[in-house]
Structure formats: C-alpha cells, structure tokens
N, CA, C and O atoms as a CHARMM CRD file, in Angstrom:
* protein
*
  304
    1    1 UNK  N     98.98700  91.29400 106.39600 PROA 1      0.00000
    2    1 UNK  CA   100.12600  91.14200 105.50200 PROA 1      0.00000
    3    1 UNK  C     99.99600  89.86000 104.70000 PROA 1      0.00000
    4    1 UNK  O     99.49800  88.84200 105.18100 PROA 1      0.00000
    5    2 UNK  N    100.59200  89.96900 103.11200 PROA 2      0.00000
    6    2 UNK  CA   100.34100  89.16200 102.72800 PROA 2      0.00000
    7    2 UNK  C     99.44000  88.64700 101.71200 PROA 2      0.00000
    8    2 UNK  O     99.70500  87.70700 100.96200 PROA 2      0.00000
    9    3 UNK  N     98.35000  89.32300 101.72900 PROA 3      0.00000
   10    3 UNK  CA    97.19800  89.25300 100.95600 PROA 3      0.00000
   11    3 UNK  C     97.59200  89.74600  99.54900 PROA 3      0.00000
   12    3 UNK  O     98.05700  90.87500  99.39300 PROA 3      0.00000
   13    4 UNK  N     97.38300  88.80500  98.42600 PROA 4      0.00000
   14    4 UNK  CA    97.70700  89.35200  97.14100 PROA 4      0.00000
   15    4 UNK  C     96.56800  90.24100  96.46400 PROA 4      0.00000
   16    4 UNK  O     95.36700  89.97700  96.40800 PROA 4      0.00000
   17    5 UNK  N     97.16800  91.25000  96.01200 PROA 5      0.00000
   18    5 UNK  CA    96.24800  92.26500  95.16800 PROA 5      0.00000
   19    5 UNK  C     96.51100  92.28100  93.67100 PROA 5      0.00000
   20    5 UNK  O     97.60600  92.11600  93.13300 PROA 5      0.00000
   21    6 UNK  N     94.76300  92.61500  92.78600 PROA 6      0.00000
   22    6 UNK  CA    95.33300  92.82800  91.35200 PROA 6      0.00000
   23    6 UNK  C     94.34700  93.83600  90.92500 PROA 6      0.00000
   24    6 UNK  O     93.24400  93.62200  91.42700 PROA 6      0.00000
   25    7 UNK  N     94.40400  94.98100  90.07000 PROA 7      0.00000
   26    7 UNK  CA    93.94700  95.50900  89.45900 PROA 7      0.00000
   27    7 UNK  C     93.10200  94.74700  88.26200 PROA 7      0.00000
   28    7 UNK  O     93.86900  94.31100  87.40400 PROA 7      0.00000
   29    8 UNK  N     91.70700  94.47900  87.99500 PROA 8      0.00000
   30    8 UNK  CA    91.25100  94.13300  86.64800 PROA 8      0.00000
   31    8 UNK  C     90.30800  95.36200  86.31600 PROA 8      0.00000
   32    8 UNK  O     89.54500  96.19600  86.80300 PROA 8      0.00000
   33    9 UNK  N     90.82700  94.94600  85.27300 PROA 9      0.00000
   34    9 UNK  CA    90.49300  96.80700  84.07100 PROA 9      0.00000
   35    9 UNK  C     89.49900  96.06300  83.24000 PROA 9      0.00000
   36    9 UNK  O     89.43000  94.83600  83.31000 PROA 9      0.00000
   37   10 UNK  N     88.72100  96.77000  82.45100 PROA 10     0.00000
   38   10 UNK  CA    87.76500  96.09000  81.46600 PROA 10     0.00000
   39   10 UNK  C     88.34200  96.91300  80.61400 PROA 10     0.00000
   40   10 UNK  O     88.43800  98.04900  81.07700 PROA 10     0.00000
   41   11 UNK  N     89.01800  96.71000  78.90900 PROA 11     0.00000
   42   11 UNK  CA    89.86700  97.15000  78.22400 PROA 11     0.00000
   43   11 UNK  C     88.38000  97.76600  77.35700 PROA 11     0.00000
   44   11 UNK  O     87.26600  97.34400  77.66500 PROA 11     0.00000
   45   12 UNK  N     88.62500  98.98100  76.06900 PROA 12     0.00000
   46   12 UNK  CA    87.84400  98.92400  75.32700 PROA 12     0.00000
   47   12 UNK  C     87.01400  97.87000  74.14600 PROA 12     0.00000
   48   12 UNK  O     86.01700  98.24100  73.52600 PROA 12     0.00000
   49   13 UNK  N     87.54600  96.73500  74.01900 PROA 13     0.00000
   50   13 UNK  CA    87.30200  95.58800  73.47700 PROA 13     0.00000
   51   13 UNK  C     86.69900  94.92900  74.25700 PROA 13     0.00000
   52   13 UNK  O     86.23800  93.84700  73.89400 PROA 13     0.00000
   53   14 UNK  N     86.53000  95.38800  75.54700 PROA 14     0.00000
   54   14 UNK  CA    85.30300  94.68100  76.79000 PROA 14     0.00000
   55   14 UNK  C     86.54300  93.19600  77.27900 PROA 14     0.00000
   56   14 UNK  O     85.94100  92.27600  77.83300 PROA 14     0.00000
   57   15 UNK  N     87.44600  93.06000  77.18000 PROA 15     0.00000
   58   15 UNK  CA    88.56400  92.02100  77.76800 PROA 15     0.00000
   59   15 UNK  C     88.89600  92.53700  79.24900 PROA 15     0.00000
   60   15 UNK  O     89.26900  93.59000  79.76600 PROA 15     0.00000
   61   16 UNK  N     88.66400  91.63600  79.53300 PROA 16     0.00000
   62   16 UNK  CA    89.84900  91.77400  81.53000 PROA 16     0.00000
   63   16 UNK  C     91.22800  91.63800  81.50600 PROA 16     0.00000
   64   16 UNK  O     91.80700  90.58400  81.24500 PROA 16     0.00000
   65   17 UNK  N     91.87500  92.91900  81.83500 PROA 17     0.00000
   66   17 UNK  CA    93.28900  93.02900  81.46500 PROA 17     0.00000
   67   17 UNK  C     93.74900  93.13500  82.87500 PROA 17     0.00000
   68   17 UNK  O     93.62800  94.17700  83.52000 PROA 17     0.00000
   69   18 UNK  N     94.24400  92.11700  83.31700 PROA 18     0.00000
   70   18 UNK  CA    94.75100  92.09700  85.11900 PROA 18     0.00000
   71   18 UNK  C     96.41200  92.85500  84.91100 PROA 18     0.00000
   72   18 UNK  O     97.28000  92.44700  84.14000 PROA 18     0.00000
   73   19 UNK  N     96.51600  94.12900  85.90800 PROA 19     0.00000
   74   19 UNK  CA    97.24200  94.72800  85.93700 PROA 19     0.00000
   75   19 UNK  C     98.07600  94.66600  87.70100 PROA 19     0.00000
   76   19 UNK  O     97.74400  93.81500  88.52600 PROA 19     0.00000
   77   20 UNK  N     99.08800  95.67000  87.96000 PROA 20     0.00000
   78   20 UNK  CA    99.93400  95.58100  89.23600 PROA 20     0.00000
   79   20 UNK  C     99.02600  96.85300  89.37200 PROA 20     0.00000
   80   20 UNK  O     98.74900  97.55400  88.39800 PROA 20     0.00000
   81   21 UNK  N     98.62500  97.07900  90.51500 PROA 21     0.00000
   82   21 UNK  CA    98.20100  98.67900  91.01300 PROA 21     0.00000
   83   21 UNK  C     99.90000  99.69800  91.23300 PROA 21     0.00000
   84   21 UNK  O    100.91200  99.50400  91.90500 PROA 21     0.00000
   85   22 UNK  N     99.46000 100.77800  90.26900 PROA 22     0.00000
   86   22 UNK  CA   100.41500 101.37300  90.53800 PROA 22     0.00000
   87   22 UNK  C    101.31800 101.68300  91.56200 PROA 22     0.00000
   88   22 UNK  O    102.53800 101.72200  91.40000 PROA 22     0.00000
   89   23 UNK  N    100.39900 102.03100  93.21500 PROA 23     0.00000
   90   23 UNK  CA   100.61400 102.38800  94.22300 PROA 23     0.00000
   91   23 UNK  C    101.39700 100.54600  95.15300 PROA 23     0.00000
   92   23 UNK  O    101.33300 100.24200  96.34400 PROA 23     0.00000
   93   24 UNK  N    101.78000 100.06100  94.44800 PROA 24     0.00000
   94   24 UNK  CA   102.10300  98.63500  94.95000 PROA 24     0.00000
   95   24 UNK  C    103.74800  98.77800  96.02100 PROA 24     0.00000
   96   24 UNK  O    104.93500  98.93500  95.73600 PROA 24     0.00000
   97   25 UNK  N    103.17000  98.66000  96.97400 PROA 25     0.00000
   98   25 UNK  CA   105.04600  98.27700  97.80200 PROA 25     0.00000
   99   25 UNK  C    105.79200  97.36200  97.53100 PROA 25     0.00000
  100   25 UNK  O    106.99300  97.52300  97.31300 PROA 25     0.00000
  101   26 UNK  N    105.21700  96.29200  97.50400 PROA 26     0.00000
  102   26 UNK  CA   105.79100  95.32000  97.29100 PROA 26     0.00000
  103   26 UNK  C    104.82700  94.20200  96.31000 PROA 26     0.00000
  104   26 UNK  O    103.60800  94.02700  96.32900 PROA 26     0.00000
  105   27 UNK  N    105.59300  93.72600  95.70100 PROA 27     0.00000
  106   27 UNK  CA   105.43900  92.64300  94.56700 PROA 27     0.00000
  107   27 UNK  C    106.42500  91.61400  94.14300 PROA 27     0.00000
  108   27 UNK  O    107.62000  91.69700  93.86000 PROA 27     0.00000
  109   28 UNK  N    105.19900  90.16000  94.19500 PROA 28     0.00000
  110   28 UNK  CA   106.07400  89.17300  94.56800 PROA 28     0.00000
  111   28 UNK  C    105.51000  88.17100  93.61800 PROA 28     0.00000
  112   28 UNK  O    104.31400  88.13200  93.33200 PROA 28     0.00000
  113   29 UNK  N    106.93500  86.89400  92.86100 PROA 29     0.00000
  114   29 UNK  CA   106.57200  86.33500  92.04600 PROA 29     0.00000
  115   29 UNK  C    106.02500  84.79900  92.53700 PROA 29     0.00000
  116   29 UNK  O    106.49300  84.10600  93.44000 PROA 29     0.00000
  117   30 UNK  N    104.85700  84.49500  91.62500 PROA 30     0.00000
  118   30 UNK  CA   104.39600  83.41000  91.81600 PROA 30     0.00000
  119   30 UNK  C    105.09900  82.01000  92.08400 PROA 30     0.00000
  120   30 UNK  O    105.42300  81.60100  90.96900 PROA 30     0.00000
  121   31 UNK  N    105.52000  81.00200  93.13700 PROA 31     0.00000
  122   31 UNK  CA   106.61600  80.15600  92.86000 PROA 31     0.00000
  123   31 UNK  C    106.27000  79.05800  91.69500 PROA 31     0.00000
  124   31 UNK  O    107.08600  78.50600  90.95600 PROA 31     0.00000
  125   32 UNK  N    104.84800  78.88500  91.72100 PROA 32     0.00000
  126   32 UNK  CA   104.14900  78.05100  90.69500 PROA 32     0.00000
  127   32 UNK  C    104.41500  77.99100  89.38600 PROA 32     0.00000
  128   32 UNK  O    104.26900  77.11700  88.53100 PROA 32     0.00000
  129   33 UNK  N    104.98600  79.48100  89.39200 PROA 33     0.00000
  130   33 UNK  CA   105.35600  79.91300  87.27400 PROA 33     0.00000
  131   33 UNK  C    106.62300  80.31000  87.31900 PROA 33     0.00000
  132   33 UNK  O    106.90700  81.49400  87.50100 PROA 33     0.00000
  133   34 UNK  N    107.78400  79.10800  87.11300 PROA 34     0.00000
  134   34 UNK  CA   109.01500  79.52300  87.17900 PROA 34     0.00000
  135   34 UNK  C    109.33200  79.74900  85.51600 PROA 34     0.00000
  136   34 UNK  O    110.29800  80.41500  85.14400 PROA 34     0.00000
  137   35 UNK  N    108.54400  79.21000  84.73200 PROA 35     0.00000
  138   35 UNK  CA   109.31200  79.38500  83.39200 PROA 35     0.00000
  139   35 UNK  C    108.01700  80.59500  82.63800 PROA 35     0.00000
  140   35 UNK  O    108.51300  81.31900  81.77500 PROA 35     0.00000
  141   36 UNK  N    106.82200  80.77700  82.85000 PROA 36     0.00000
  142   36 UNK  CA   106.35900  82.24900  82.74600 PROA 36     0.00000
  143   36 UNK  C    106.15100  82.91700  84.16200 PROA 36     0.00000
  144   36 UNK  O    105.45500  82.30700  84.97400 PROA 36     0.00000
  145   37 UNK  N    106.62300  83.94400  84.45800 PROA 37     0.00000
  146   37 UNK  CA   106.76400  84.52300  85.66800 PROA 37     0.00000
  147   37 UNK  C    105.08500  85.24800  85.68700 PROA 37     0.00000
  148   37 UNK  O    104.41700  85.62500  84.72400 PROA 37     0.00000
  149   38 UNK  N    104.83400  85.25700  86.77100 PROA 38     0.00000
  150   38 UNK  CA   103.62100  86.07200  87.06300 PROA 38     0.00000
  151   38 UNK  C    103.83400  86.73800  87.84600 PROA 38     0.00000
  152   38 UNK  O    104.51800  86.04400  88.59800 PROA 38     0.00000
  153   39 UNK  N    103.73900  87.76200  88.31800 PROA 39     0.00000
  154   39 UNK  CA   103.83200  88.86900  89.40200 PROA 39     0.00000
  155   39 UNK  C    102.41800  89.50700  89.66300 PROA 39     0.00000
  156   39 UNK  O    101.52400  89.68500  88.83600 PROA 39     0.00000
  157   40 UNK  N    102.42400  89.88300  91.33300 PROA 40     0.00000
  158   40 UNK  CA   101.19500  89.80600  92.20600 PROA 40     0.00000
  159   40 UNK  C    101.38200  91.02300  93.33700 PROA 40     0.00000
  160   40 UNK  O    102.26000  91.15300  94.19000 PROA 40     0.00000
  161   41 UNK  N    100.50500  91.66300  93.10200 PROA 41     0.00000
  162   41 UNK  CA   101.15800  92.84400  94.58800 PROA 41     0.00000
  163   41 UNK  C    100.71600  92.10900  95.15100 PROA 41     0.00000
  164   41 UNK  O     99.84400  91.26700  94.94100 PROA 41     0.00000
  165   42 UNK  N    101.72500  92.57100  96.50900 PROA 42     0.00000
  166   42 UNK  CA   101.01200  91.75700  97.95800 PROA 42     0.00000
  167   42 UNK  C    100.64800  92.61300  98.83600 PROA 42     0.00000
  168   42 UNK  O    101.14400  93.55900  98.22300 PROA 42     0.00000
  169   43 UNK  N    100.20900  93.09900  99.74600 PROA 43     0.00000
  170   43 UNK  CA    99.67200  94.07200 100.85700 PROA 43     0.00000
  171   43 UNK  C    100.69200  93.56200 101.92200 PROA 43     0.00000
  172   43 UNK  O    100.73900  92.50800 102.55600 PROA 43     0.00000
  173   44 UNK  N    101.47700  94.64500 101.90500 PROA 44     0.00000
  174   44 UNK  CA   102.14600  94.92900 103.31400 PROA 44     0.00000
  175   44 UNK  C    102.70500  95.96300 104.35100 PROA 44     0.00000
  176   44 UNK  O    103.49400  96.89100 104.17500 PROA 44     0.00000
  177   45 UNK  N    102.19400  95.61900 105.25600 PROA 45     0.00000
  178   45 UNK  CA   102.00700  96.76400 106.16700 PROA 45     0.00000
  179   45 UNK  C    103.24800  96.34200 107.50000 PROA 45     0.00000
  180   45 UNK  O    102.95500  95.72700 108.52500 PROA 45     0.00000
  181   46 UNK  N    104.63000  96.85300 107.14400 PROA 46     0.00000
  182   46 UNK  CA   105.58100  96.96500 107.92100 PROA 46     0.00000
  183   46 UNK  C    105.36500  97.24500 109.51300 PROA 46     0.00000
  184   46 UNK  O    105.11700  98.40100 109.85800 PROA 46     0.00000
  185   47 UNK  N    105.44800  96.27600 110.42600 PROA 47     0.00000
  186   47 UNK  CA   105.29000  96.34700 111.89800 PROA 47     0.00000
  187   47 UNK  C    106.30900  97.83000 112.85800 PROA 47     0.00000
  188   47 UNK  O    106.22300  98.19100 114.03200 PROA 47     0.00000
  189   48 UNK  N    107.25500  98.39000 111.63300 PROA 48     0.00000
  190   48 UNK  CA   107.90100  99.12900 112.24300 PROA 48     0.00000
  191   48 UNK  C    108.51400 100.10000 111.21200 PROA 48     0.00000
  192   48 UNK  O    109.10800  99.61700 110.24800 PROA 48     0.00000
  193   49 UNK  N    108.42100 101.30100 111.33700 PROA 49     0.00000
  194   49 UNK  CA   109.12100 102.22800 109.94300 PROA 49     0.00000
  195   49 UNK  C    110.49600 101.80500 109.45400 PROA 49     0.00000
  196   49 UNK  O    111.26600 101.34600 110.29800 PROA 49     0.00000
  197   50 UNK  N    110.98400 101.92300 107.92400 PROA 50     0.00000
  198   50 UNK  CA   112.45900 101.53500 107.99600 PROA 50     0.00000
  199   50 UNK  C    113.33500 102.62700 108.47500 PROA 50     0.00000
  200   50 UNK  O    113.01900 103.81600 108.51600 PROA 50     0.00000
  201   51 UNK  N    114.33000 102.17300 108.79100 PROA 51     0.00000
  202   51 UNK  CA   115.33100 103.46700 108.99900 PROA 51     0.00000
  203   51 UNK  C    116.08400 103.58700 108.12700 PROA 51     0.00000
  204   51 UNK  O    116.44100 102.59700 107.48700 PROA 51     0.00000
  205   52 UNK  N    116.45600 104.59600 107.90000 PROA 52     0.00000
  206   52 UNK  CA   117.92100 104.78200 106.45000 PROA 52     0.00000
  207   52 UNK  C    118.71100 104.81400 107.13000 PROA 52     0.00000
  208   52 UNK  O    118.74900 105.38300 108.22100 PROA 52     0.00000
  209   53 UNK  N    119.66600 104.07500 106.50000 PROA 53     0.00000
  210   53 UNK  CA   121.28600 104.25600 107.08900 PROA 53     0.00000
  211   53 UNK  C    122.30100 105.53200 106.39900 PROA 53     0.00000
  212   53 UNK  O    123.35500 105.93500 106.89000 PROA 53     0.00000
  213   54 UNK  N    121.64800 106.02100 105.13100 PROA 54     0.00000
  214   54 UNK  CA   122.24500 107.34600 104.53000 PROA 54     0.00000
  215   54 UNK  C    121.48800 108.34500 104.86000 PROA 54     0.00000
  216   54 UNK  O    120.61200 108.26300 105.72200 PROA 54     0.00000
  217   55 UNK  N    121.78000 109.47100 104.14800 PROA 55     0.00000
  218   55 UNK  CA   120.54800 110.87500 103.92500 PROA 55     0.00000
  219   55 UNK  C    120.78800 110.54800 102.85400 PROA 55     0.00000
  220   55 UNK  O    121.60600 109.78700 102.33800 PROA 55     0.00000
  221   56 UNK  N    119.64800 111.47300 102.36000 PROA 56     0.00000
  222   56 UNK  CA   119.18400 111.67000 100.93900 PROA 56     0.00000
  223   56 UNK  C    120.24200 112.25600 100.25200 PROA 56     0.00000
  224   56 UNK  O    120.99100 113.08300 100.77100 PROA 56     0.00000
  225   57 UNK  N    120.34200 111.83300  99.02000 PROA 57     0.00000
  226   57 UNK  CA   121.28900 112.69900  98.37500 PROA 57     0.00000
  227   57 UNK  C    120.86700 114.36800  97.49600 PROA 57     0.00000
  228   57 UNK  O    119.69400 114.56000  97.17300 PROA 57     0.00000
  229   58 UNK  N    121.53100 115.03000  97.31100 PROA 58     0.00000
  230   58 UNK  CA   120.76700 116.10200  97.08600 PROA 58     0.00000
  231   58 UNK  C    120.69500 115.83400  95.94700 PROA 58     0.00000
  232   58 UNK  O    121.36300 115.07300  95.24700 PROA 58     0.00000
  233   59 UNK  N    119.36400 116.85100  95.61700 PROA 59     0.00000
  234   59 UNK  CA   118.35600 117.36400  93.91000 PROA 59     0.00000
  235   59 UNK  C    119.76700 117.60300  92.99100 PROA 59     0.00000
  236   59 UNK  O    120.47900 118.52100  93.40000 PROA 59     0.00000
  237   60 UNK  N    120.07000 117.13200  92.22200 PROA 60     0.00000
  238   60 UNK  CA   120.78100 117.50700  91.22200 PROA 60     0.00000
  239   60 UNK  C    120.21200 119.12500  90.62100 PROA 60     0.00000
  240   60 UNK  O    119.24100 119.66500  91.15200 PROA 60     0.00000
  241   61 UNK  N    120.87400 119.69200  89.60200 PROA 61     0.00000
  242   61 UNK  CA   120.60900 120.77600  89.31600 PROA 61     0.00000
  243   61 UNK  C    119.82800 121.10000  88.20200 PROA 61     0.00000
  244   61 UNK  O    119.24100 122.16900  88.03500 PROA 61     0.00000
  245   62 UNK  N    119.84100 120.18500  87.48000 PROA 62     0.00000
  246   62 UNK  CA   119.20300 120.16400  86.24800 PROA 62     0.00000
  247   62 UNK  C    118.64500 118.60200  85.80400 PROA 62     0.00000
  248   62 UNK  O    119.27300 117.57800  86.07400 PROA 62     0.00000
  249   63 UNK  N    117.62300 118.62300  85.22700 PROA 63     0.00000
  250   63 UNK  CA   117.17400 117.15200  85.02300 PROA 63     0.00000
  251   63 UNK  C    117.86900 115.64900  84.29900 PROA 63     0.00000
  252   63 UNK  O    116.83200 115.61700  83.63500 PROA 63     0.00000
  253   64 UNK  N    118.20700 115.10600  84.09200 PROA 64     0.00000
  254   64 UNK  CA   118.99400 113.55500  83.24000 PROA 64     0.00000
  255   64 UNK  C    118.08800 112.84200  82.39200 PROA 64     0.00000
  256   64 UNK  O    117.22600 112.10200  82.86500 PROA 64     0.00000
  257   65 UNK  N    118.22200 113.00700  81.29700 PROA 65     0.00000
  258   65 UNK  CA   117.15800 111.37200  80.70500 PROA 65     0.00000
  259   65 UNK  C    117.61300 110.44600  80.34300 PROA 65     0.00000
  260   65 UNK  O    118.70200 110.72900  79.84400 PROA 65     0.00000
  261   66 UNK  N    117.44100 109.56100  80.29800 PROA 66     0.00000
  262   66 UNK  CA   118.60900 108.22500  79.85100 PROA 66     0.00000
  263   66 UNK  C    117.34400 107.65600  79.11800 PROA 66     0.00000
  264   66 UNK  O    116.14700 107.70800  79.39800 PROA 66     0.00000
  265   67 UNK  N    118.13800 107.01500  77.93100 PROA 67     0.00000
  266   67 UNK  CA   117.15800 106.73300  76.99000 PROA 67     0.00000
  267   67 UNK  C    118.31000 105.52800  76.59000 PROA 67     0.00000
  268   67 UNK  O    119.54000 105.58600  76.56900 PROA 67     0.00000
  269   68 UNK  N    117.40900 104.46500  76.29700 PROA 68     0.00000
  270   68 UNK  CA   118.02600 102.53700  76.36500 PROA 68     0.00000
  271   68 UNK  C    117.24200 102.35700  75.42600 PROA 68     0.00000
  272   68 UNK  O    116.19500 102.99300  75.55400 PROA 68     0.00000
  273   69 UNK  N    117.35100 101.50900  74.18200 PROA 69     0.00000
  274   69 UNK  CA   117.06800 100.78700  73.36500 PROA 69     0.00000
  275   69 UNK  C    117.73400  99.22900  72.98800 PROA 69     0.00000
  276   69 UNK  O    118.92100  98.96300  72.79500 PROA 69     0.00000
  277   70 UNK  N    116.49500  98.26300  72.95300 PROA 70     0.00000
  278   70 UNK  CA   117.26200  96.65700  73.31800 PROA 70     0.00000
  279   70 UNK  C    118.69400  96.63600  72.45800 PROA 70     0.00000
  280   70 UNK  O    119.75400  96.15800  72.86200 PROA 70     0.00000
  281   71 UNK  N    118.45100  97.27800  71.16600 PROA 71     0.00000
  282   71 UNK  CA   119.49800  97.21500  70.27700 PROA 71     0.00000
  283   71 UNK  C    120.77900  97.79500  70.16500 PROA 71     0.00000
  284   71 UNK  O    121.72900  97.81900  69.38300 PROA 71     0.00000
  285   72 UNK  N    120.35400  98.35200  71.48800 PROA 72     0.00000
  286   72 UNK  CA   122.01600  99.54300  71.64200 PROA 72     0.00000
  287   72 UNK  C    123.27100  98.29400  72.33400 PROA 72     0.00000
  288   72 UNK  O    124.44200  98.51600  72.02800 PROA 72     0.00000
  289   73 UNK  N    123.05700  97.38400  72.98800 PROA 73     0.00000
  290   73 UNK  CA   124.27800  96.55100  73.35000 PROA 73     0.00000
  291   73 UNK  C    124.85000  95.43300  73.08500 PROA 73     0.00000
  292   73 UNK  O    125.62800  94.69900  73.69400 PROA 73     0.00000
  293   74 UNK  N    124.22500  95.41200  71.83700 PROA 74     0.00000
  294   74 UNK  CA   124.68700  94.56700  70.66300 PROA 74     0.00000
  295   74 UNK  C    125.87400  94.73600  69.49100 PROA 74     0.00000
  296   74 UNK  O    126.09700  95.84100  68.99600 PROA 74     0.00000
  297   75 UNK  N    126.36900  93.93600  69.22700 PROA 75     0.00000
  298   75 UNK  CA   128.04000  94.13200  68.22200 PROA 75     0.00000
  299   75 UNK  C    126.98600  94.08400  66.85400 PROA 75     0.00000
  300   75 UNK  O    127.80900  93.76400  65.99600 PROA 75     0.00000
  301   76 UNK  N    126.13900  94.16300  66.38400 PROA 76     0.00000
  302   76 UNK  CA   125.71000  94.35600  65.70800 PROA 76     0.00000
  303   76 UNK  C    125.26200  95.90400  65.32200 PROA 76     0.00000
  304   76 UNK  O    124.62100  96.12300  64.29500 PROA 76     0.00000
C-alpha cells in the first residue's frame, strides 16, 4: 500500500504525457503542490472488504444525461 502509480504515454508528437490509469482506486494529491495540484494514483489494497451500510438502489428505467456547461451559472 501506498506506492504511487502513473501512466506515461508517448503522444504522437513523440512527448511523454503522464496520465492517472484509468483503473485507479484511489488518488491522492501531492502535499508539495498546494497552489498547482498534482494528482498520483496510489496502490491500495484494503486489509478487509468494505461493507455498505445501504443496498443498491435500483436501475432506473430509462437512461439521464445531464449536460453542464462552465457558462450556464453565471448572471451573465
């Protein structure tokens, strides 16, 4: 536990583009970069399964899209 992980991609311009691996549990920010944040998966492997305190809620019936644009909550 603990160990930070990063994806580096070689972009078509031949650049190293350090990415989060999709499959990431957890991801945690650097304390070093408080005014640009960096974020880092970390590898962790839980000593014990979680438990839910709910059930699942059921499948809705039909699908939702919600669609946000920066400019929608503005008085402008």
């Amino acid at each position: 536990n603990g160990t930070l992980v990063k994806a580096v991609l070689i972009a078509a311009d031949g650049n190293e583009v350090n990415r989060i691996p999709a499959w990431a549990k957890r991801v945690v920010q650097r304390p070093e970069s408080p005014l640009y944040p960096t974020f880092e998966c970390e590898y962790w492997e839980a000593s014990e399964e979680f438990k839910w305190k709910h059930p699942r809620p059921p499948k809705p019936s039909g699908i939702r899209v919600y669609e946000a644009h920066v400019g929608m909550a503005t008085m402008d």
